[in-house]
C-alpha positions as CSV (number, residue, x, y, z in Angstrom):
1,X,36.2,-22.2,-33.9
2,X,37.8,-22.7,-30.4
3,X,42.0,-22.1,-30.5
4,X,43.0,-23.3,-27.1
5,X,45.5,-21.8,-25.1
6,X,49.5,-22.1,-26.6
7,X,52.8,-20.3,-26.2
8,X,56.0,-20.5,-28.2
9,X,60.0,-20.2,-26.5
10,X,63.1,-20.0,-28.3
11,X,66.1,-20.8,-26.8
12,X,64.3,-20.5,-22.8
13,X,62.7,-17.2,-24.0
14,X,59.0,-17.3,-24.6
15,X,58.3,-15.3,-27.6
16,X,54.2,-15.7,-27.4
17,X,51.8,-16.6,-25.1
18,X,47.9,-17.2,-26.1
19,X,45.1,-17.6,-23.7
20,X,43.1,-19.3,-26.3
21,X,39.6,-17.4,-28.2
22,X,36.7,-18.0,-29.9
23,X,36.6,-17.4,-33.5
24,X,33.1,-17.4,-35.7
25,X,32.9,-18.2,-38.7
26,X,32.0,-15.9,-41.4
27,X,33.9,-13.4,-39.8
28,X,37.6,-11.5,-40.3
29,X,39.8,-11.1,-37.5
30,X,42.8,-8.7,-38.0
31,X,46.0,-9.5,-36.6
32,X,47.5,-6.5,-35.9
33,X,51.0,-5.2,-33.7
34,X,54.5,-4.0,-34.1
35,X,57.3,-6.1,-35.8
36,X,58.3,-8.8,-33.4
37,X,55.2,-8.7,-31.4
38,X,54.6,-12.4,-32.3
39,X,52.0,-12.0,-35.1
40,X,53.7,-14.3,-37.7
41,X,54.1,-16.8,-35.3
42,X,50.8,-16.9,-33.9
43,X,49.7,-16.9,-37.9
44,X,52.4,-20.1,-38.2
45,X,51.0,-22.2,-35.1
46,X,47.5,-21.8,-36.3
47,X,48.7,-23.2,-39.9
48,X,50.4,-26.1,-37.8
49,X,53.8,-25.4,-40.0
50,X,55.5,-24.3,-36.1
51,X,55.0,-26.8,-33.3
52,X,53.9,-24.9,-30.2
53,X,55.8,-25.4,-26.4
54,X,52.2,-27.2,-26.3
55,X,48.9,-28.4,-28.4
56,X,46.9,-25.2,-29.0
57,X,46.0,-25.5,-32.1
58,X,42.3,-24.9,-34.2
59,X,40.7,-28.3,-34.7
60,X,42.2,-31.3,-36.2
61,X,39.4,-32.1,-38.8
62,X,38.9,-28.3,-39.7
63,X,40.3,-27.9,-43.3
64,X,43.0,-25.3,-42.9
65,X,44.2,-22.7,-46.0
66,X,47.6,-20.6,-44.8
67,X,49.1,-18.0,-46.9
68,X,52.7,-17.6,-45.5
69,X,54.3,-13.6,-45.8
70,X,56.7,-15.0,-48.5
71,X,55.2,-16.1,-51.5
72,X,56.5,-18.9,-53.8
73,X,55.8,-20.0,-57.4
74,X,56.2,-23.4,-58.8
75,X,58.5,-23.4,-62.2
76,X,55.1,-23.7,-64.3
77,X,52.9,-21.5,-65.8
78,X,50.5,-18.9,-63.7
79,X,47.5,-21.4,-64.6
80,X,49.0,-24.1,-64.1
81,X,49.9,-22.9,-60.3
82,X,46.2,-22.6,-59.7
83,X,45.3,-25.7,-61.2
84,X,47.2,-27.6,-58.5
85,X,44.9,-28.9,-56.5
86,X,41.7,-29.1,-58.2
87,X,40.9,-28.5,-62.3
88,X,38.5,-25.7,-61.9
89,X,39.2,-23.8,-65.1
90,X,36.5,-21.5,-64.6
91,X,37.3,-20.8,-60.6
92,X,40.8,-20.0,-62.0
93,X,39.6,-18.1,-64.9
94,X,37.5,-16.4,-62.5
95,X,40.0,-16.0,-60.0
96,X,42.9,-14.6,-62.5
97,X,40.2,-11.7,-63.9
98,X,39.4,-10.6,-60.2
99,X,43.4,-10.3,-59.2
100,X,44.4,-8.7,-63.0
101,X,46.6,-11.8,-64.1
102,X,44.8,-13.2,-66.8
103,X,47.0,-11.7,-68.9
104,X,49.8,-13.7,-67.0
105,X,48.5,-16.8,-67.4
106,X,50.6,-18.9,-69.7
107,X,53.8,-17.0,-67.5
108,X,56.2,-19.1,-65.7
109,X,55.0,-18.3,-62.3
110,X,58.2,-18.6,-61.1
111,X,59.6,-15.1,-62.9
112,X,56.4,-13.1,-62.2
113,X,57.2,-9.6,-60.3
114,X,56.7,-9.5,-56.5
115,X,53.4,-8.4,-56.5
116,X,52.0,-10.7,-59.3
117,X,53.4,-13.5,-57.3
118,X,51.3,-12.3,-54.5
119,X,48.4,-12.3,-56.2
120,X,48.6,-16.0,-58.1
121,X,49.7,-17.1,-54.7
122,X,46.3,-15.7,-53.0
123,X,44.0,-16.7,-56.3
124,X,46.1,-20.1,-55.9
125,X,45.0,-20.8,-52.5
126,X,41.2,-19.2,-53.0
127,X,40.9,-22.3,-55.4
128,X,39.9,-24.3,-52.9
129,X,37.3,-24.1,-49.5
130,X,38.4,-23.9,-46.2
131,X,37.0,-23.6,-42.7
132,X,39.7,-21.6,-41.7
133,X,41.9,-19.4,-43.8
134,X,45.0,-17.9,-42.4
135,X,46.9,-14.7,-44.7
136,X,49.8,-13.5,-43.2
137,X,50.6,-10.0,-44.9
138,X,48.8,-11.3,-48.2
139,X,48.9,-7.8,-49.8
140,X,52.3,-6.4,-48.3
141,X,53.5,-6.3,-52.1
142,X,51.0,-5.2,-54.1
143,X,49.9,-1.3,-55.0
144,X,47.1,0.5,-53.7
145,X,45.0,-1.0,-56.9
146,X,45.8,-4.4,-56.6
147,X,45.2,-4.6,-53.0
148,X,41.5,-3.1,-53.7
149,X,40.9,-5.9,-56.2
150,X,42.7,-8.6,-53.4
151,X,40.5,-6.9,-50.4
152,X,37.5,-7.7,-52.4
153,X,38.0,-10.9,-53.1
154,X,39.2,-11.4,-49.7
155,X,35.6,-10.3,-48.3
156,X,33.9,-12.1,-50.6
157,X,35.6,-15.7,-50.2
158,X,34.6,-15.1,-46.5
159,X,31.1,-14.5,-47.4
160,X,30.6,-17.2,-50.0
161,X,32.7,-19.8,-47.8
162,X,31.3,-19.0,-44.3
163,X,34.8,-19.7,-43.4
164,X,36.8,-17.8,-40.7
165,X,39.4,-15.9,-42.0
166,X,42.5,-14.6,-40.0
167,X,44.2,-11.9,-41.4
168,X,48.3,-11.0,-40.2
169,X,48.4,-6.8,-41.9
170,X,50.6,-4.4,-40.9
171,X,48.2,-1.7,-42.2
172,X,45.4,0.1,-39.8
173,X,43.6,1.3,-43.1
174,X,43.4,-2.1,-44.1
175,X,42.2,-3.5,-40.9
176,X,39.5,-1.0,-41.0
177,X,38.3,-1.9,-44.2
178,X,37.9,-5.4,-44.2
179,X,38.3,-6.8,-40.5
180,X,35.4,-7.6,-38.6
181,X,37.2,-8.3,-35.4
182,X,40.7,-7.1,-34.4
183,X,42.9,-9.4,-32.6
184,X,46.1,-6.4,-31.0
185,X,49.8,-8.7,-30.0
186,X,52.0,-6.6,-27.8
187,X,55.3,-8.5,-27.1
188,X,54.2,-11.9,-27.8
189,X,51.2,-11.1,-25.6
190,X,47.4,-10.6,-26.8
191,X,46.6,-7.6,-25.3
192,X,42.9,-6.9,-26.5
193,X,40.8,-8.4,-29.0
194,X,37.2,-6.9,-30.1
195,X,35.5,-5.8,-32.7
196,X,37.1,-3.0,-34.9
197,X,35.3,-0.2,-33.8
198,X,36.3,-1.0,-29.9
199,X,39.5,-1.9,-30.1
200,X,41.1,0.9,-33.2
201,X,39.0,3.6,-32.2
202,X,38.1,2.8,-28.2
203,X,41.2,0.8,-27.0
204,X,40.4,-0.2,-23.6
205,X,44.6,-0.9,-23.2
206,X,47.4,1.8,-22.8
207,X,49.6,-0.4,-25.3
208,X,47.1,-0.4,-27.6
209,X,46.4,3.2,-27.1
210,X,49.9,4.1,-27.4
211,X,50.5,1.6,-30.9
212,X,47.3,3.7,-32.8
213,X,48.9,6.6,-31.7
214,X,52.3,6.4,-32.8
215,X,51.0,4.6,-36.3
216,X,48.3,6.9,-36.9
217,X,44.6,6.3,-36.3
């Protein structure tokens, strides 16, 4: 997947600037950075829900799945959410049991807790294949549990889909985990991108350097 170059300015100030990468498929690629370091935007653009300063987008046939950091729930039941766009009942059924909200399922989605929202809005959007899937803090509000039942399924939509999956955490450990490739934002900027290994444990760039060290490696 080729994302040509972009950048985004509010009010005269550019806020991100991207040189443009290749992506392959089958593969995650963390997002990781400090707050305001432009990751949520970058995650937006992709999505195509923020217009860039120019066209920089992924493809324009590629089927796009985006996962936005705040969650919403229609006024129906949990099953009914995830029986929006298709009428799987098994992929739902199957979908519910790996997140732990089967039990949920005839709940107005609307009044779940934070974290069950989270995780009807990630079995929600897993309903359906996509070349590119785009999470932007999909796990922020879930426990350490839950987020081990969301990673998995996580790594294994990638697997089964062969999509490419680009993943906005705020958590090292999690990048770790699941990431493939690491994709580091400094001030709107991408600073380094490689795999895991090179880039959390052998930064070649002193902001990088200085971001593992202050959040812990």
């Amino acid at each position: 997947m080729n994302i040509q170059p972009f950048s985004k300015t509010y009010d005269g100030v550019r806020v991100l600037s991207f040189p443009g990468l290749d992506l392959e498929p089958g593969k995650i690629y963390a997002v990781i950075g400090a707050n305001g370091s432009g990751k949520s935007t970058f995650a937006k653009i992709l999505a195509g829900v923020l217009p860039a300063d120019r066209k920089g987008r992924i493809r324009d046939d590629a089927a796009v799945g985006y996962l936005p950091q705040k969650h919403y729930a229609f006024r129906m039941s949990t099953r009914r959410n995830l029986l929006l766009s298709t009428n799987e009942e098994a992929r739902a059924a199957e979908l519910m049991d790996a997140l732990q909200i089967r039990h949920l399922e005839k709940k107005r989605a609307d009044r779940l807790s934070g974290g069950e929202t989270a995780r009807m809005a990630l079995a929600r959007l897993m309903m359906k294949r996509y070349d590119t899937v785009i999470l932007d803090e999909p796990t922020a509000a879930m426990d350490m549990e839950t987020t081990a039942a969301a990673e998995k399924l996580i790594l294994d939509y990638t697997r089964q889909t062969g999509c490419t999956l680009i993943l906005v955490t705020h958590s090292l450990q999690q990048a770790r985990r699941i990431a493939d490739e690491v994709l580091f934002f400094h001030k709107g900027v991408l600073k380094e991108t490689g795999t895991k290994e090179q880039v959390l444990f052998h930064p070649s760039q002193p902001e990088t350097r200085q971001f593992l060290d202050f959040y812990g490696r």
